[in-house]
N, C-alpha and C positions, 0 to 999 in steps of 0.2 A: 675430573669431569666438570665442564661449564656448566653452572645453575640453571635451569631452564628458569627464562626471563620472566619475569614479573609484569601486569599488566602498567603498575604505574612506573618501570626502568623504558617501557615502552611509548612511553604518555608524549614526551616533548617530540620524538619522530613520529607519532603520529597524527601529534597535532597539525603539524607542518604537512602532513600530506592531508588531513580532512581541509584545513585552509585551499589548500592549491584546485581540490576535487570542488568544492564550493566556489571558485572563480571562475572555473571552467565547465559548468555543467552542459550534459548534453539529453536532450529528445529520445523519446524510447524508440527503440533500434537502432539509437545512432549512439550509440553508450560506447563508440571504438575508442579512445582516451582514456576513460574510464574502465574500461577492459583490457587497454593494455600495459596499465600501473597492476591493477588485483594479479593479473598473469605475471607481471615481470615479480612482483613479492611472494608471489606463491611458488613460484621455482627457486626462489633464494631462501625457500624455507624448504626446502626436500621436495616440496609437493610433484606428480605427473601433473604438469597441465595442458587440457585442453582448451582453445578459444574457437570462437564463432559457433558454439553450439545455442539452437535455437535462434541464429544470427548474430546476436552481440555475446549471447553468454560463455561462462569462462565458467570450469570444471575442474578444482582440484579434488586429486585422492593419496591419499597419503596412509601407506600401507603397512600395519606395523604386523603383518599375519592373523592368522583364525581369528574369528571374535567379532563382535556385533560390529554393523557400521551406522556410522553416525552422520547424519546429513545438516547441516551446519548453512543456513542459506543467510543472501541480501539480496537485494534489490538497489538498481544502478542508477535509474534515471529519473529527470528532473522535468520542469513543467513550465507550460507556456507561459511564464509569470515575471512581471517587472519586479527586481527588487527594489524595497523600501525599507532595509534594513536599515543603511548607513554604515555598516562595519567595513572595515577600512577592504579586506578579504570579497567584498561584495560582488557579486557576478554583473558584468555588463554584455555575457554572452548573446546569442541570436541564433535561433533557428530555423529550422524549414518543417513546419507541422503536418500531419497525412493532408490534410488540405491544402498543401501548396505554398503554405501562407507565410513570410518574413514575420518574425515572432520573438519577443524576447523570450530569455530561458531563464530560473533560477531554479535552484534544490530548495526548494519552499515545502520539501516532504521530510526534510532528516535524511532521503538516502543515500548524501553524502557521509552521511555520519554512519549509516549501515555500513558502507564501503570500508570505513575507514575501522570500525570494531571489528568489523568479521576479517579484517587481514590483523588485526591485531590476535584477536581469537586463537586463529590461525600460528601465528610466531609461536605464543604461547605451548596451545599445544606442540607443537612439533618440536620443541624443544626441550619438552616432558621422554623422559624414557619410562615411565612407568607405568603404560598404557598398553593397552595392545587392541588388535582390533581395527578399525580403517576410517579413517578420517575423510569424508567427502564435503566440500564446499564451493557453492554453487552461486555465482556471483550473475544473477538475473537482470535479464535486459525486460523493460518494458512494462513494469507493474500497471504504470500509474492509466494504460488502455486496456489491463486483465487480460494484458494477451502474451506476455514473454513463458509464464510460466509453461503454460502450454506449447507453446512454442521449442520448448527446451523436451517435454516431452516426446513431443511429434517428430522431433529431431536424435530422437534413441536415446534419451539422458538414462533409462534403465539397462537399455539393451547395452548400451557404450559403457558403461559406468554400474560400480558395484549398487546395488538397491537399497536403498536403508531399512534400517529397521525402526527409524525414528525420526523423525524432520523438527529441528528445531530453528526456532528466529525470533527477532524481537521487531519494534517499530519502536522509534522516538515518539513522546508525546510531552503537552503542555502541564506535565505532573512533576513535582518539585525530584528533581534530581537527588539521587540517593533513595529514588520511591522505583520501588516495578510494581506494575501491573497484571495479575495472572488470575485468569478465570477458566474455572474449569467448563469444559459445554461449548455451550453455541456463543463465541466469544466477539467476532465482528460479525460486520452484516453481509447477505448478499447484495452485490451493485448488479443493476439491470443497465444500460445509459440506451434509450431510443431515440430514433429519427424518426417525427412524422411529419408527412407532406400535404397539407391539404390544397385540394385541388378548389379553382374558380374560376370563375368566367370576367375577365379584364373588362375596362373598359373607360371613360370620363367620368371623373369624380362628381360633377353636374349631373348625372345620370345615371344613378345607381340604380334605379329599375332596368336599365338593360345589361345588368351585368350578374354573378353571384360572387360577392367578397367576404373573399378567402380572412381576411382581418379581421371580420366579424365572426367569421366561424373559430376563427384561431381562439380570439378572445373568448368565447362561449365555454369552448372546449377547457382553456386551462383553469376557467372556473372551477368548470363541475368535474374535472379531473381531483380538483383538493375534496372532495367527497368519498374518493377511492379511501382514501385513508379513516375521515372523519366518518364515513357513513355505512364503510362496508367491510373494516377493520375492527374484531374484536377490540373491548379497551384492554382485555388483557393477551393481547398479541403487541407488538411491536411495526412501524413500519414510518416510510417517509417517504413522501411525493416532492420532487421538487422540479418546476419547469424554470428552466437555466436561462434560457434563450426563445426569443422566438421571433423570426426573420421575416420581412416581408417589404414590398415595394421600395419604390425610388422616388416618387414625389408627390404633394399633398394633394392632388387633383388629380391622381391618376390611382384608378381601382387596380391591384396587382393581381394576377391569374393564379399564384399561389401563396400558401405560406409555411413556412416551418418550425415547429417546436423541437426544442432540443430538451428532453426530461429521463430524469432518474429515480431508482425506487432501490430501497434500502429494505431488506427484511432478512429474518432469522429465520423462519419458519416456513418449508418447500411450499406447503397449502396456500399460506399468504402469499408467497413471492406470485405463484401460479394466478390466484386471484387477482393478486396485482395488473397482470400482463394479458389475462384477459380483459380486465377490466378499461384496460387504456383502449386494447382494440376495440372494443363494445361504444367506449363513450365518443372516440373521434369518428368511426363510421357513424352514430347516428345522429351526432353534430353535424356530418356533410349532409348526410340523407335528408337532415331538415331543413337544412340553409339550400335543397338544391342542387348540390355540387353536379356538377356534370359526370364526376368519377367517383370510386372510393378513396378515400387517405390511401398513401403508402406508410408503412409502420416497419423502420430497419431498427434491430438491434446492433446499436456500434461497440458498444463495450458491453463487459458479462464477467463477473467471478462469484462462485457461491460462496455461502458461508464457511468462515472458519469455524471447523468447531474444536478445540482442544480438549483430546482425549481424556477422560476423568484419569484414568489409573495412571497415565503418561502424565498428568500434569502432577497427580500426588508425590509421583518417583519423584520429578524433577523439583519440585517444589524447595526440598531443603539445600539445594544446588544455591536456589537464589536466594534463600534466605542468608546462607552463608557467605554471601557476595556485602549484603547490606542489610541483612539481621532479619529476624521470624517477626516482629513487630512493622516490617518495611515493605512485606511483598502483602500488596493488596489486591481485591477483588473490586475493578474498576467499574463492575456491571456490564451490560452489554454496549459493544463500541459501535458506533452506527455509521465509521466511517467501514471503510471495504478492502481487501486484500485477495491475489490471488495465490497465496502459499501454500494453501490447503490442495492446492489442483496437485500439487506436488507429491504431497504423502497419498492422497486417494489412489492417484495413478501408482506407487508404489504401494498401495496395500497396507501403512505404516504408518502408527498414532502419527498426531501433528501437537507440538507445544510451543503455543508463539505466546509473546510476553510483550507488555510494553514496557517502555527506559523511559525514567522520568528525565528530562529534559529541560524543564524549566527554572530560573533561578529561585533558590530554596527559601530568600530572603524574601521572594513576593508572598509565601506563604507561613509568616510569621504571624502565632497567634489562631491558625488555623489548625484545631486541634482534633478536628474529628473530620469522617470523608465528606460530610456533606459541604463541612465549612470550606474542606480542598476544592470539590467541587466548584463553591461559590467562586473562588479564586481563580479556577481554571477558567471560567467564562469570561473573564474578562482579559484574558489575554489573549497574544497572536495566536493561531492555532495552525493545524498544518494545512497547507495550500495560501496562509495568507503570505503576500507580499515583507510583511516587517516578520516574519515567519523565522527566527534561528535560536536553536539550542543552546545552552551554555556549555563550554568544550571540558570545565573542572567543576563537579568528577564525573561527569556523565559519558565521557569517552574510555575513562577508566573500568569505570562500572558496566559499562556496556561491553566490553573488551573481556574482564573479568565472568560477566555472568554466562558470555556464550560459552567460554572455555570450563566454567564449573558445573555448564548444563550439561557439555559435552561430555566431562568426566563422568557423570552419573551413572552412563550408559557404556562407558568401555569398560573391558576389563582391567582390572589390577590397576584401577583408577580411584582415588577419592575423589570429593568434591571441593578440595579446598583450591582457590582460585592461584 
């Protein structure tokens, strides 16, 4: 009987395919490249696959009879973002964003490198005969707008496909490689992303008494929107305001009839998120109401995922899964992550803990001398992090280790399985 393979007899092939996924990154729903590598590997490892579920996503199951199943997820797609890496592999790709708009692209997220573990994962196990029970992995279009998970969903991913009894995944992060990340609870945050429009009355920039400008309401509002956090936010709650963008006219002497904020809010906590979203509607309606406005704001939610929370007793099981990937001294409690994920829609909609982790990712030598979490911390802040531009992982051993920990998480939960990688 052939050995079933090892994560690191796996490492130089999968290098070469994280390399290739990283030059060619695509836009959420357009992840078809990318979906059709995870498909074309996942049938060369036994798997039933299906593709275009949810639009891009791709659904293997791998069926070893009775026994728990095990949902095994990544995420595909990359983001409107110039790379500034310089590695030689660097994407000069371009896309077409929901807005229409010609856009560079890079995987300035890691999830190329999701792509590229969870088909290693993948080999691993199925190559195992010692398991039994149903291996499902779901190769997700669209994270980075909180809308493929869903998507995949709405599209029968329980109805079509067996339901798990566990949803496991990780994220790459700027934590020294050979480190994961695992907390048990309310682990990322919820992301809210809103469009508001305020409305005004145009007009000659000499003559702002005959007009109501929208620029000054704009301005008013994203003041006293940083108050939502600082003034109406427990301090022992959590949360984050932040206005990204805010759009308005075309030249210095002309008053523009509208204007548009583009802002986000980060929270753990349904009470807060809620106060959150009332509070944005509350402060730009009576910013217009005072400026005049001729109308109220329009107020669109464009993006939306809740909190991940990782199940306490699902993360306990799993816990020694990862320890034995990179030792009981290595899997840390990173606190809560304020950035946002929609993986958790996934286990909810099935009814089934969720255990997501983060891969450390970063080189191990920036964090030399840093001996305890805080001093890690310090260290993490001064590096790329994810969405920036100079934004990439180190491929040894973080591909390894990553490759390794889905498949010893996976073990935990099938039958007639250990957890050794």
């Amino acid at each position: 009987m052939t050995p079933a393979p090892r994560p690191e007899d796996l490492a130089p092939q999968l290098a070469d395919v994280y390399r290739d996924l990283h030059t060619h990154p695509e836009l959420s729903f357009a992840e078809r490249r990318t979906a059709g590598i995870a498909a074309g590997w996942l049938a060369e490892q036994g798997c039933a696959v299906t593709e275009g579920v949810g639009g891009t996503g791709v659904v293997g199951v791998l069926d070893r009879g009775p026994g728990p199943v095990v949902l095994l997820r990544a995420d595909m797609d990359a983001l409107p973002v110039r790379e500034e890496t310089g590695l030689p592999y660097a994407s000069h790709a371009r896309g077409v964003d929901p807005d229409g708009r010609d856009v560079p692209v890079m995987h300035a997220c890691g999830h190329d490198l999701h792509v590229t573990c969870l088909m290693g994962g993948a080999a691993v196990l199925a190559g195992d005969p010692a398991w039994r029970g149903t291996l499902v992995t779901v190769f997700q279009p669209a994270e980075e707008l909180g809308q493929g998970a869903e998507a995949m969903v709405a599209d029968g991913l329980y109805e079509r496909f067996p339901r798990p009894d566990v949803v496991l995944g990780q994220h790459v992060a700027p934590i020294p490689a050979g480190v994961l990340g695992l907390r048990p609870g309310p682990a990322f945050a919820a992301s809210d992303s809103l469009r508001v429009t305020l409305h005004g009355s145009g007009g000659h920039g000499s003559r702002p008494e005959t007009t109501v400008d929208p620029v000054v309401m704009a301005a008013a509002a994203v003041l006293r929107l940083q108050t939502l956090v600082s003034r109406e936010v427990a301090g022992t709650d959590t949360a984050v305001l932040t206005v990204g963008a805010l759009h308005a006219g075309t030249k210095a002497n002309i008053i523009p009839d509208r204007a548009e904020l583009l802002l986000n809010l980060r929270s753990y906590d349904p009470a807060v998120r809620e106060r959150l979203l009332a509070g944005v509607h509350r402060i730009v309606a009576a910013e217009a109401q005072a400026s005049g406005a001729p109308r109220p704001p329009d107020v669109e939610v464009v993006e939306s995922a809740p909190a991940v929370v990782n199940d306490e007793a699902a993360t306990a099981r799993t816990r020694p899964a990862l320890e034995s990937v990179v030792g009981a001294g290595r899997v840390l409690d990173p606190g809560p992550v304020t950035g946002s994920e929609d993986v958790g829609v996934l286990a909810t909609a099935a009814g089934a803990p969720c255990v997501f982790w983060l891969l450390g990712g970063a080189d191990p030598a920036a964090f030399a001398g840093a001996h305890d979490v805080d001093a890690v911390r310090a260290v993490v802040a001064t590096l790329p992090s994810n969405h920036s531009p100079a934004y990439a992982p180190v491929l040894d051993p973080t591909l390894t280790i990553g490759v390794a920990a889905l498949a010893a998480a996976a073990r935990t939960w099938l039958d007639g399985a250990g957890v050794s990688p």
